[in-house]
N, C-alpha and C positions, 0 to 999 in steps of 0.2 A: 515413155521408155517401156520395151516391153518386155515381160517376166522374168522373158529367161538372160534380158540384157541385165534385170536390177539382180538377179541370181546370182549371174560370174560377178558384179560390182563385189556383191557380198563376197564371195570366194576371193577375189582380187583384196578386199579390205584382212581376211585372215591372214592371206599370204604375206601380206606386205607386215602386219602386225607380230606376225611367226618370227621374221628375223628378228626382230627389235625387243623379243621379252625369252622369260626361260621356258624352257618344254613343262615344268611344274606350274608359271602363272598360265599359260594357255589352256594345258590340261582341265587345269580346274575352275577357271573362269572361262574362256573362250568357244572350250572347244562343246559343251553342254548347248551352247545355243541355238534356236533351230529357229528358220524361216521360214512364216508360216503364209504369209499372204505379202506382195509386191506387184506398188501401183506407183506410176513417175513419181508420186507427188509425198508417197508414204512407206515406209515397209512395216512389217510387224511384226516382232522378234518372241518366240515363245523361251522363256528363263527358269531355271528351278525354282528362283528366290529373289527379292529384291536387294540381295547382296551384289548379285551379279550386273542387277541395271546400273547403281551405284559404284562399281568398279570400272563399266565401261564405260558410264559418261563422265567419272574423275580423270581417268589416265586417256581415253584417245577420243576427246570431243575435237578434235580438230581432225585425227585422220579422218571420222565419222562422219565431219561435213566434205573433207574430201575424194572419199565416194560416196556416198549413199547422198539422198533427195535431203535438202538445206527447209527449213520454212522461213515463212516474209520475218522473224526476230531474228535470222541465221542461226538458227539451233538445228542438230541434227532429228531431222523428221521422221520419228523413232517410235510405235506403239509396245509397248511390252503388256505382252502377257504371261503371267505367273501361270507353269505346267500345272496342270493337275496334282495332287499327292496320291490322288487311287491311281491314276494312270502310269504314274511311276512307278507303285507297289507292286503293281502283279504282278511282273517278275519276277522281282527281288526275291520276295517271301512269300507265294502262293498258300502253303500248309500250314503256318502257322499256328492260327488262330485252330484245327482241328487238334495238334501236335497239343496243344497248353490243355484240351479238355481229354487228351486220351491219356496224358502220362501224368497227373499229380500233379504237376507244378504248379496249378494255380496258387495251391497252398503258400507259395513262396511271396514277401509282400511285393509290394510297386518299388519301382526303384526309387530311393527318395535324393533330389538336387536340392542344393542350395538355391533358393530363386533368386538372389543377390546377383550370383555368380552366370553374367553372361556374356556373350562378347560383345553387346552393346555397352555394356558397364566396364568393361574392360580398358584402361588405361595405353595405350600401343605406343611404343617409342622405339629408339633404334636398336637396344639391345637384347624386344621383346618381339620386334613385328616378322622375324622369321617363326618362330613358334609360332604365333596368329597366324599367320599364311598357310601355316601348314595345317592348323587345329580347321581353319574352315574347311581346306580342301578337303580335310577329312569327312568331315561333319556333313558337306555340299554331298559326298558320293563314300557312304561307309563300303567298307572292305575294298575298296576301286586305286583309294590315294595312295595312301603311304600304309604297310600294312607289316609288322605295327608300326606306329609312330612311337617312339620314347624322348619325352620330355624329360631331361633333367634340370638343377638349379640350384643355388640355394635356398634355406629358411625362408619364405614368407614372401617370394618373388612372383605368386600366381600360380604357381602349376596346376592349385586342386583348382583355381578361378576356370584357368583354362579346359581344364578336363568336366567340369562340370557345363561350362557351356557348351563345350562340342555335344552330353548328352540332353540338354535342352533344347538346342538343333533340331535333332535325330528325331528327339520325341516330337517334336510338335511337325518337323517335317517329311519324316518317313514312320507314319503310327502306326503300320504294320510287324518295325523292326522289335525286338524284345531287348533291354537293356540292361544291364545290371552295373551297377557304379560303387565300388566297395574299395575299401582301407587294407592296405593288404595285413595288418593287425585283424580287422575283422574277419578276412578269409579264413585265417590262422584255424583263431575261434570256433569259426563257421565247421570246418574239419573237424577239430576235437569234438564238437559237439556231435556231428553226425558219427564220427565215431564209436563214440559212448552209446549212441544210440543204434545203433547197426544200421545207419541210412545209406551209406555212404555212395549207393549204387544210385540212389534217388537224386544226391546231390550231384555225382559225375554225370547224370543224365540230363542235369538241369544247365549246368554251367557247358555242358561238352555238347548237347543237341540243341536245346531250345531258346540259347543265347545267341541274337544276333549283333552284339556289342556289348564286346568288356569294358569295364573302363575300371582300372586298379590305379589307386592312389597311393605314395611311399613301398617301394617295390625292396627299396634296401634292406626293410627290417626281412626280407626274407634270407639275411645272407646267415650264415651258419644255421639253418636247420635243414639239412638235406632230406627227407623225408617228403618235409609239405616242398619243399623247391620240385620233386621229382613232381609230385600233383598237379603243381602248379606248369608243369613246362608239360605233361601231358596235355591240359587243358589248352595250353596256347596251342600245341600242334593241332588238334582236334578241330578248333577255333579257323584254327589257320585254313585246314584244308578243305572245310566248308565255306570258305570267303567271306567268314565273320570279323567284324574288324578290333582291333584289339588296340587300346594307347593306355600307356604305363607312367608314371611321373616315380622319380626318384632324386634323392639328393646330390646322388653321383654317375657321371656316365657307364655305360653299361660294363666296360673296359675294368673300372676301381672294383666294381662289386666281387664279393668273394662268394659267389656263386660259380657253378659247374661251367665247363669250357661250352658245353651245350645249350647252357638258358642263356647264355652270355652272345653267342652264336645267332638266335634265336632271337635276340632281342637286336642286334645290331644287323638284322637282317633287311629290317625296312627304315625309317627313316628317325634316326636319332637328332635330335633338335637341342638347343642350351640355350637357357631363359636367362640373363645375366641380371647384373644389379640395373635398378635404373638410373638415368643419366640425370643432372640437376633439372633441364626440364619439363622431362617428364614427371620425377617427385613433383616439381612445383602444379602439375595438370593432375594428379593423383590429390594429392591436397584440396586444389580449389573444388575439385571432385567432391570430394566427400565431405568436404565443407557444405556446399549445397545441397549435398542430400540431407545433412544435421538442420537447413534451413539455418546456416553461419555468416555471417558475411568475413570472409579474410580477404583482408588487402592482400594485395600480390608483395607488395615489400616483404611483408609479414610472412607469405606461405614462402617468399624467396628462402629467407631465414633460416625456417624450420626446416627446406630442403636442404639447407648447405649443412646443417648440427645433424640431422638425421637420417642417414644413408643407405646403413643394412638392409632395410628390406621394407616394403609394399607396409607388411603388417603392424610397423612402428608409427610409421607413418598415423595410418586410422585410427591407434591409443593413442600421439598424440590431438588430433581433432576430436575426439571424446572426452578428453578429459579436459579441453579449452573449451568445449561446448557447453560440460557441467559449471565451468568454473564461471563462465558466464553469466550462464543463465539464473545458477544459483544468486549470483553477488551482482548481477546486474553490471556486467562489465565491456568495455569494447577492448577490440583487440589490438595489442599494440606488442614492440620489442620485447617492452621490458615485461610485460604480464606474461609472454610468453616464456622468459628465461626464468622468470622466478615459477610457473607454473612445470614448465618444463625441462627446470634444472637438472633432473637423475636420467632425463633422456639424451639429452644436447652429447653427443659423441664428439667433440670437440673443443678449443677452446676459441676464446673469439676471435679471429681473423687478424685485428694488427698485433694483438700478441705474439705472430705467427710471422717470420723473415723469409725471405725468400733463400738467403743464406743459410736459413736451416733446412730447409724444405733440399737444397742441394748436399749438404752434407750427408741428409739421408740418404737419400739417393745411392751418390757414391757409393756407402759403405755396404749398401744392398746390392750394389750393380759391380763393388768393387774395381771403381775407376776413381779418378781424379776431379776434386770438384773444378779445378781449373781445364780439365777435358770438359766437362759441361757449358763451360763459359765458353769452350772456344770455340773454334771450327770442325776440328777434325772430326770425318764422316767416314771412317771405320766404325762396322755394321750394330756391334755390340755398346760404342761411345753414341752412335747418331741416335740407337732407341732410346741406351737412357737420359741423354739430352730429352726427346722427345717423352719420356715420362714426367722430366723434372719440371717441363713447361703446362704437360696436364695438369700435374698437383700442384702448382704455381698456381696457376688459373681455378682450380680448384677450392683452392684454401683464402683466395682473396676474392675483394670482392667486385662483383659479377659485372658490374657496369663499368668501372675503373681497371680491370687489370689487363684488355688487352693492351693498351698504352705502357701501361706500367711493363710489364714484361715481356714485351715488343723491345725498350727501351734497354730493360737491361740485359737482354741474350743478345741485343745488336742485330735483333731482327725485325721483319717487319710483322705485321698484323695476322695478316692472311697465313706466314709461315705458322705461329702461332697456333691459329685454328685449325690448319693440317696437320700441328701435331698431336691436338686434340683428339681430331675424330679419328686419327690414325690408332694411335691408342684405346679409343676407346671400341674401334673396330676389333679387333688384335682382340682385346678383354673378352668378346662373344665368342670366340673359339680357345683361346690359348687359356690353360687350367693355372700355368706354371709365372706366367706373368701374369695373370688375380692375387697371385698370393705375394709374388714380390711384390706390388704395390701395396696389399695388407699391412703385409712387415712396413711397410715406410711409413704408413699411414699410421700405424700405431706408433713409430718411433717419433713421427713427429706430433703426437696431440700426449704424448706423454710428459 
C-alpha cells in the first residue's frame, strides 16, 4: 500500500470516528495524534502519553482493524511512539526557566501533591468519569481544554484526588510548565502574610506572570470576603489572558457561591463539571481498592456490605478499611459480617436491609414527592408520578439486597427486570446534574433509616 494510500486510510479512519464520539473526546484524545511513518504492513503513530494508546485501542480496536494494516494475531498493526516532552515544551513555555532567576520567585517552595492522589489511583465510575474526562483532557493539553475547568461535589468525593493528579500529569509531562496547587484557606493566609509584610507586588508577580498552572482547592470559603475575592479574580483574568490554565474544585456550583456576579462569570466561563456520590459499584471497587493497598484481603460479600451501610463519601469509605485493617491485624482476625457491624457500628448509615419494606421505602417517597403511594404502585405515567415511581424502584433496589431484589421488585411494581434497571440508571443519571433531586432523595433516605 503506498503512503499516501495508508495517509487518507488514516484521515478516512478520523472521519468516520468524528461522527461517532463528541468534539471534547476527539479533541483530546484523537485529534493530538500524528503519523509518523506508513508501510502496507505497519503504521506508527506518534502520542503525547500512553493514556492515549490505551484509549484508542479500548474504544475503536475494531474500526482500527477496519482501516489500517491487521497483523497474522488480527490486531491492529499499530507502533506508538510517545512525543517527546522537550519537543513539546518549546513552544509552550520558552522564557521560563530565565523569568524564575530574574524576578525572585525561586524563593517561593515546589509545589507539593499528594503522591497517593493520581488518576491511576483513581476510582472512575458513572457519576465521576465525566470529571475524569475532562481532568485528563486538561492535564493532556494545559490551558488548550477546558479553561477553567470547575469541579464541584460534595465532602470527600475526590475533587482534591482529581486536581492533584491533573498536577502530577503536568509535572512529570510538561516540566517546563510552573504549577502551583494551594487551598484557597491557604491563599487567604498567603495574602495576609505578604501584606503584613509589604510583598505583595512579589506575590501578584509570582502567581499573575510566572505561573503556568493554578490549581485551587475549596473555592467557597472564599465567599464573603470581597477584598481577597477581587485578588483572586484579578489573578484568574491575568492567568486567563496568558493561556495559563486554571481548575477550581468547590463544594457548590459556581451559580450557589455568594461571590460577585463577575468571579461567578469567570468561573462558568469554561467548563464546570459535578462529581456525584458514588454508585454501590463503584464504593464496592473503592473498597477492594484500598483493601489491597492495606495488603487486606476483603471478600467481595463483605465489601458489598460496607458499600450498602456506607455511602456519603470516597472518605468514609478508607476510615472504614483502616480501622478493619487495625482491628485485624491487632487481634488477629478474618473478615467477616458480623466483625464488620460490631467494628463498624457508629459508621453503618443505616439499618439492616430486612428491617427495611418496601412499603416503607414508598410511603417515603410519596410524602416527599407528594403523590400517592397507590400512584406508585400503578400505572400512571404523568411526568411528576412516572419519576417518582422511578425513584422509589432506585431506593427499593437500593436498600435490599443486591442479588435478590431485581426479582423481588420486578414482582411487586408489576414490572419486568429490565424496566427496573432503567429506572435505576435513569435516576442515577438525573442525580449527576440535577442539585434539587440529590436532595429529595436525602430527605427520603433519612426518613427511611430513621
Amino acid at each position: 500500500m503506498p503512503a499516501c494510500d495508508t495517509r487518507d486510510t488514516w484521515t478516512q479512519f478520523l472521519q468516520f470516528v468524528k461522527t461517532r464520539c463528541s468534539l471534547t473526546a476527539f479533541g483530546n484524545w484523537l485529534a493530538p495524534i500524528r503519523v509518523l511513518e506508513l508501510t502496507s504492513e505497519e503504521i506508527t503513530l506518534e502520542i503525547p502519553n500512553i493514556f492515549v494508546q490505551d484509549y484508542l485501542l479500548s474504544n475503536y480496536k475494531k474500526e482500527l482493524c477496519a482501516f489500517l494494516p491487521v497483523s497474522a494475531q488480527g490486531e491492529p498493526a499499530i507502533r506508538f511512539v510517545i512525543a517527546s516532552p522537550q519537543k513539546k515544551q518549546q513552544t509552550t513555555s520558552p522564557t521560563i526557566t530565565t523569568q524564575l532567576t530574574s524576578t525572585g520567585v525561586e524563593n517561593y517552595p515546589e509545589v507539593k501533591l499528594n503522591h497517593n492522589y493520581r488518576f491511576e489511583t483513581f476510582i472512575e465510575g458513572p457519576t465521576n468519569q465525566f470529571v475524569k474526562s475532562a481532568a485528563v483532557g486538561v492535564a493532556l493539553r494545559p490551558g488548550h481544554s477546558f479553561n477553567p475547568l470547575f469541579i464541584h461535589g460534595g465532602v470527600g468525593l475526590g475533587k482534591t484526588h482529581i486536581l492533584h493528579s491533573i498536577g502530577h500529569y503536568i509535572k512529570e509531562h510538561h516540566k517546563k510548565l510552573r504549577i502551583q496547587c494551594i487551598t484557597t484557606e491557604a491563599l487567604i493566609n498567603e495574602i495576609v502574610d505578604n501584606l503584613k509584610k509589604k510583598s505583595m507586588d512579589r506575590m501578584k508577580n509570582f502567581y499573575r506572570s510566572e505561573i503556568d498552572v493554578l490549581l485551587v482547592d475549596d473555592i467557597q470559603f472564599l465567599q464573603n470576603r470581597l477584598n481577597f475575592e477581587e485578588e483572586l479574580a484579578h489573578t484568574f483574568e491575568a492567568l486567563k489572558n496568558k493561556g495559563a490554565q486554571i481548575v477550581i474544585t468547590s463544594d457548590k456550583p459556581p451559580s450557589l457561591l455568594k461571590l460577585s456576579e463577575r468571579t461567578i462569570g469567570k468561573m462558568e466561563g469554561g467548563l464546570v463539571a459535578h462529581m456525584g456520590v458514588p454508585e454501590l459499584e463503584t464504593r464496592v471497587a473503592i473498597l477492594q481498592h484500598k483493601a489491597q493497598q492495606k495488603g487486606l484481603h476483603l471478600p467481595h460479600k463483605v465489601a458489598f456490605f460496607i458499600a450498602e451501610h456506607i455511602y456519603n463519601n470516597v472518605r468514609q469509605l478508607e476510615g472504614a478499611i483502616n480501622r478493619l485493617s487495625a482491628q485485624c491485624r491487632l487481634l488477629d482476625l478474618n473478615i467477616t459480617e458480623e466483625l464488620v457491624s460490631m467494628t463498624l457500628r457508629e459508621m453503618l448509615q443505616q439499618a439492616p436491609r430486612e428491617k427495611i419494606s418496601i412499603e416503607e421505602i414508598l410511603k417515603c417517597v410519596a410524602a416527599v414527592f407528594n403523590v400517592r403511594v397507590s400512584d406508585l404502585k400503578g400505572s400512571c405515567r404523568t411526568k411528576d408520578i412516572a419519576l417518582s415511581r422511578q425513584v422509589a424502584m432506585y431506593l427499593a433496589r437500593l436498600f435490599f439486597n443486591e442479588y435478590q431484589s431485581l426479582i423481588a421488585l420486578a414482582t411487586y411494581f408489576n414490572k419486568t427486570h429490565s424496566t427496573i434497571l432503567h429506572a435505576c440508571k435513569n435516576i442515577e443519571k438525573k442525580m449527576m446534574t440535577d442539585e434539587a433531586l440529590c436532595e429529595q432523595i436525602g430527605q427520603i433516605r433519612k426518613k427511611i433509616e430513621c
